[in-house]
C-alpha positions in Angstrom: 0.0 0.0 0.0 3.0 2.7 0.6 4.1 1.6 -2.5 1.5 2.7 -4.5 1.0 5.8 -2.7 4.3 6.5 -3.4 4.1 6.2 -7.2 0.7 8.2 -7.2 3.0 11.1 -5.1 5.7 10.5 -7.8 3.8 10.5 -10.7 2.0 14.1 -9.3 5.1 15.8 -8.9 5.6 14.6 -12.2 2.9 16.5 -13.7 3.3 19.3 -12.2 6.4 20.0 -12.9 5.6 19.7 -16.4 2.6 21.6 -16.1 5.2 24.5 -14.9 7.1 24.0 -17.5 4.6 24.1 -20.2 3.2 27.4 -18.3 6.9 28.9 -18.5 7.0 28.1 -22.1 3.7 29.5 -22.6 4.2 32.4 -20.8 8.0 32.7 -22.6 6.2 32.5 -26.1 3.5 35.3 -25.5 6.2 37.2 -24.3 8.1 37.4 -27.3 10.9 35.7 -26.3 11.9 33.8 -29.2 12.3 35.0 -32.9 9.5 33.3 -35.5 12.4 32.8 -37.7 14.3 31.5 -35.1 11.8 29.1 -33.7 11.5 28.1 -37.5 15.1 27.5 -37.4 15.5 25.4 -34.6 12.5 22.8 -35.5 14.6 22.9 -38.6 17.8 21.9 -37.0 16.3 19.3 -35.0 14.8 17.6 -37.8 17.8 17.8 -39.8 19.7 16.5 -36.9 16.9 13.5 -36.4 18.1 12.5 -40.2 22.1 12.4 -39.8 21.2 11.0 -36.1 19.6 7.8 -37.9 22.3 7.9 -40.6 25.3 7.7 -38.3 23.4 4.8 -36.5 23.1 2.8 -39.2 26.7 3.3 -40.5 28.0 2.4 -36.8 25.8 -1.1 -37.0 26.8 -1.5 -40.2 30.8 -1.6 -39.6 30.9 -2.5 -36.2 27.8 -5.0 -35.9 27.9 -6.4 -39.1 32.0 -6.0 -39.9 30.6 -4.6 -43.2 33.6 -2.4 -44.6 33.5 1.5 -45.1 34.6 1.1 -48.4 31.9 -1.3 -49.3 28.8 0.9 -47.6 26.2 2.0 -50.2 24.0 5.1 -49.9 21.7 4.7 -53.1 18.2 5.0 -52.6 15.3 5.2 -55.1 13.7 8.1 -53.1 16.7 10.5 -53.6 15.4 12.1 -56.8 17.1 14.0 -59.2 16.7 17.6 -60.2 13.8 17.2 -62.5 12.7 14.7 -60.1 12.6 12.2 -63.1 14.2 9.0 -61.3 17.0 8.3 -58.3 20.4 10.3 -58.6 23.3 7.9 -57.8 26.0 7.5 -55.3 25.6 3.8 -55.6 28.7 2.0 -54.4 29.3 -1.0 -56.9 31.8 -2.7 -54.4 27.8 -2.9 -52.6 26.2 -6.1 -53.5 23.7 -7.2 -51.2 20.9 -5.3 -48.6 23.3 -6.0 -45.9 25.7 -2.9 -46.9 23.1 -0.6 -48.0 22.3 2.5 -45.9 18.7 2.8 -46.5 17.6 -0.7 -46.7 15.7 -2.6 -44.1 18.2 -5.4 -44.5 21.5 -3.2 -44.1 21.7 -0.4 -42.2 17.7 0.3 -41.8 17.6 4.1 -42.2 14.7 5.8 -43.8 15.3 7.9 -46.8 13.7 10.9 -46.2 14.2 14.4 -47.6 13.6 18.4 -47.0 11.8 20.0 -49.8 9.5 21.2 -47.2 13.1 23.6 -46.1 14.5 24.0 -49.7 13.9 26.2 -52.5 14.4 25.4 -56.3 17.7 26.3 -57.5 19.0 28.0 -60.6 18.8 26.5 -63.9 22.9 26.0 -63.8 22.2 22.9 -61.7 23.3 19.7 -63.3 19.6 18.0 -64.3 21.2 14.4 -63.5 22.0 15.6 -59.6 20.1 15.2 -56.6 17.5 17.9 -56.5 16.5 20.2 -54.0 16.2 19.2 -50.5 18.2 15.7 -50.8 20.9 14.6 -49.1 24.1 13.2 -50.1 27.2 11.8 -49.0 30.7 13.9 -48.4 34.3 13.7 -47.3 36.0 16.9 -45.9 38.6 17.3 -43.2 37.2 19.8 -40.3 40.1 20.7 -38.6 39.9 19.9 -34.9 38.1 16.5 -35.3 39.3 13.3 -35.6 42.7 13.1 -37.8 43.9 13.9 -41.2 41.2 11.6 -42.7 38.2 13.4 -44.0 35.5 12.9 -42.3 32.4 11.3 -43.5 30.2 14.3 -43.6 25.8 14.4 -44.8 25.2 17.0 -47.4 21.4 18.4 -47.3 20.9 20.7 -50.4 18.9 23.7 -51.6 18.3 25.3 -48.0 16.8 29.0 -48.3 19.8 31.4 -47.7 17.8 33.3 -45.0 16.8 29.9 -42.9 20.8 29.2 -43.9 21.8 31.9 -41.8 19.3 31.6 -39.0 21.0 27.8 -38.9 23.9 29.1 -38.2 22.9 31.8 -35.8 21.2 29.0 -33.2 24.7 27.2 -33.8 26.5 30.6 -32.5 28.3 30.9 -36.1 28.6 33.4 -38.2 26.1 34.2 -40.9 28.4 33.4 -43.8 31.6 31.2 -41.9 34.6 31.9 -43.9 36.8 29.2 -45.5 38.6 28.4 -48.4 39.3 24.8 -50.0 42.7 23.5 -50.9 43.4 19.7 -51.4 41.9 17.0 -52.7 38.0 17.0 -54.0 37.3 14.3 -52.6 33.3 14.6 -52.5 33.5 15.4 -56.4 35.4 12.0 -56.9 32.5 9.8 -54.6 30.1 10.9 -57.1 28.7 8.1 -59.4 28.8 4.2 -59.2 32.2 3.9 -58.4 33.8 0.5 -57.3 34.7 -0.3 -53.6 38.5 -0.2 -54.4 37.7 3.7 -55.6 36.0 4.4 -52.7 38.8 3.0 -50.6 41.2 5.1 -51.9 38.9 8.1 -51.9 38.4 7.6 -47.7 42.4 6.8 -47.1 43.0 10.5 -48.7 44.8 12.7 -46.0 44.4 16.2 -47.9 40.7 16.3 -48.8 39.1 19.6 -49.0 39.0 21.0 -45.6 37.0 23.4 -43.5 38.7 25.7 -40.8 42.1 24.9 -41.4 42.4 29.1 -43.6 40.1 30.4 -41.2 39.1 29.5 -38.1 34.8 30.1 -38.5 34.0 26.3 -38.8 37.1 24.8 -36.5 35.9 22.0 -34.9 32.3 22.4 -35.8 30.1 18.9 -36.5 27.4 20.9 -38.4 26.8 24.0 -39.8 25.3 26.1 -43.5 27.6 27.5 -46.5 25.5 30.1 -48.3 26.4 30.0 -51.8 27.8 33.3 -53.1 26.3 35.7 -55.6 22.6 36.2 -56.5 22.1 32.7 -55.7 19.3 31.7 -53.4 20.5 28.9 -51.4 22.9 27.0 -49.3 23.9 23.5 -48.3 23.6 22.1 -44.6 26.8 20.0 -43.9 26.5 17.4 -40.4 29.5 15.0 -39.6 28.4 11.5 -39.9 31.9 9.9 -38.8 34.6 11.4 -37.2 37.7 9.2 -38.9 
């Protein structure tokens, strides 16, 4: 019997301290605490980060769980359309050839394909028509200097994402609007693109001078995620989240 009444006290001081905390939020909100476009961004972020969270899950399962090589990991899905959003944009890893080392199938690594059109805008005509379109995600390798070692890290590429909501990203991260930074190396994003055979992608990950981010300037030092505007008139950015230190 003191048992229970000591759950049913428990469980009241549980709702009522969430019942102060909703009326602090509440109260917070018709205050005018928060920006819109700052409350925009961060249900943004967090969705965003829910993705590359599920990503990075499966990639850890996949080469730890199931010993399945990086090399040999897959990230081809038939929901990541293409810019005229007339069939799947590669990034098929030939070296891939069962479920087991596929990102985004049930059988391999079990994430859901899922992507952000809902936070992107359509680009300018100069896109390639054969690349993913606006609001997919892609693989990348960059170095970020201050994280892991002189291996680029394996990196989640959302595209198309307005330049205003871009900067509002990176406000709620505490960067700068536009970070700074400058590219020198190896392109070693450029060179994952396509079906490419395991033994390329091998040689692509054991690269110790791929493009790298804070190393010039020191904006995106040891940052796991962050938004590059693109220059000019252009309208858009690209949301970049570390996958796998390396």
């Amino acid at each position: 019997m003191k048992g229970a009444a000591g759950n049913a006290l428990f469980l009241i001081l549980i709702a009522v301290a969430l019942f102060a905390a909703l009326s602090y939020a509440v109260t917070n909100s018709s205050r005018g605490g928060v920006s819109t476009d700052r409350e925009e961004a961060i249900i943004a972020l967090n969705e965003l980060r829910q993705n590359a969270a599920q990503i990075s899950y499966a990639i850890q399962k996949m080469t730890v769980v199931f010993g399945v090589p990086l090399e040999n990991l897959s990230f081809t899905s038939p929901h990541r359309m293409n810019l005229n959003s007339t069939g799947a944009a590669a990034w098929h890893n030939d070296g891939c050839t069962e479920p087991l080392c596929r990102v985004f199938s049930p059988d391999g690594g079990g994430a859901v394909y899922r992507n952000f059109k809902h936070l992107s805008v359509f680009p300018d005509p100069s896109w390639n028509a054969g690349m993913p379109g606006d609001g997919e995600h892609v693989p990348g390798l960059y170095g970020v200097e201050g994280l892991g070692t002189s291996l680029g890290e394996l990196m989640l590429k959302t595209r198309a994402i307005p330049k205003d909501l871009c900067f509002e990203l990176n406000r709620v991260l505490g960067l700068p609007d536009s970070p700074q930074y400058s590219f020198s190396g190896e392109d070693a994003t450029g060179l994952m693109y396509r079906s490419q055979s395991a033994a390329h992608w091998a040689s692509i990950l054991a690269l110790t001078n791929p493009h790298t981010f804070g190393n010039d300037f020191p904006d995106l030092a040891g940052a796991h995620e962050f938004c590059l505007p693109t220059g000019g008139s252009h309208n858009y950015g690209t949301f970049y989240q570390v996958l796998m230190e390396r």
